[in-house]
N, C-alpha and C positions, 0 to 999 in steps of 0.2 A: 790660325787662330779663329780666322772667322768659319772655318768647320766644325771646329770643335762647340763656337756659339750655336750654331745650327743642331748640334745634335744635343747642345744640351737643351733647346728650344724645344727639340723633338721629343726628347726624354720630357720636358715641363706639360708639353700636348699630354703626352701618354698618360702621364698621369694622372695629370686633370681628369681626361677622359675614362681613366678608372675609378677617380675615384667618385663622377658622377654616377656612372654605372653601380657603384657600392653603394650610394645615399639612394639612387633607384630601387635597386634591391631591398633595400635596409627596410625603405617606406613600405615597397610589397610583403616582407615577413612581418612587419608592424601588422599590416591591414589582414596577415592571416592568423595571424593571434589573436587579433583584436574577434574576428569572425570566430574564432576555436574555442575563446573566452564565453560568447555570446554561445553556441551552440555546449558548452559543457554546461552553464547556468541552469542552459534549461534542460540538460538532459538532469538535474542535482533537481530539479524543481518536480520533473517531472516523478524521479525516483522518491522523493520526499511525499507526494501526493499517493502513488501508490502505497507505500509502507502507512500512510493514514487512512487508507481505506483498508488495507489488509488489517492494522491495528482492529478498526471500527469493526470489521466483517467478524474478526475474532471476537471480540467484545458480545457482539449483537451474540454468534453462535453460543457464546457460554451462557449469556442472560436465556437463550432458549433451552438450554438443555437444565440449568437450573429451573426454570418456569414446569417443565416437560417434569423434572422430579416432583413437582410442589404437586401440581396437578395428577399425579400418579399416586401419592400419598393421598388427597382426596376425594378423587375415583376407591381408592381400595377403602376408606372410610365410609363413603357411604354403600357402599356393596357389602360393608361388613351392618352395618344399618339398615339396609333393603334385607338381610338375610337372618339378622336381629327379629324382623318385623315377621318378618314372614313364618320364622321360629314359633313366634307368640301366636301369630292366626293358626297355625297346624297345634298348638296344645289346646289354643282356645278352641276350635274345632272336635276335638280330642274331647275337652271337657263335656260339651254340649252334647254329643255323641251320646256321651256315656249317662248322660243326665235325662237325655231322652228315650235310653233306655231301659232306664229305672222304674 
């Protein structure tokens, strides 16, 4: 009988002692979530900041290639106004020409 206490003493040891070993374990898979959590955050933060700079960078490009049209439109306005002018001084030219040799 009293072998049979012994082993079921030794059976109550084992287990205790596994089952500290599990609460040890437990707390170390706790402390690497808790670290996995903390490093996914910021990888979510870091990813979130890029795609608002990529937004912005898009943004910005299209306001430029808009600006780049506007500014093409009046470049060719006034070339077509420089070339207007210039028209007018070669007739007026033309007229004086012909006046002068009258």
């Amino acid at each position: 009988m009293e072998e049979r206490l012994q082993r079921i003493e030794n059976a109550i040891g084992t287990l205790t002692l596994a089952t500290t070993d599990v609460v040890n374990r437990t707390s170390t898979i706790e402390k690497i979530i808790a670290r996995t959590e903390g490093n996914l955050n910021d990888l979510i933060s870091i990813v979130a900041s890029m795609k608002d700079y990529m937004t912005t960078k898009l943004d910005t490009k299209e306001e430029l290639v808009e600006t780049e049209e506007r500014l093409s439109a009046k470049i060719e306005g006034v070339q077509r106004s420089v070339d207007g002018v210039y028209g007018l001084q070669n007739a007026l030219e033309t007229r004086v020409t012909k006046l002068e040799r009258a």
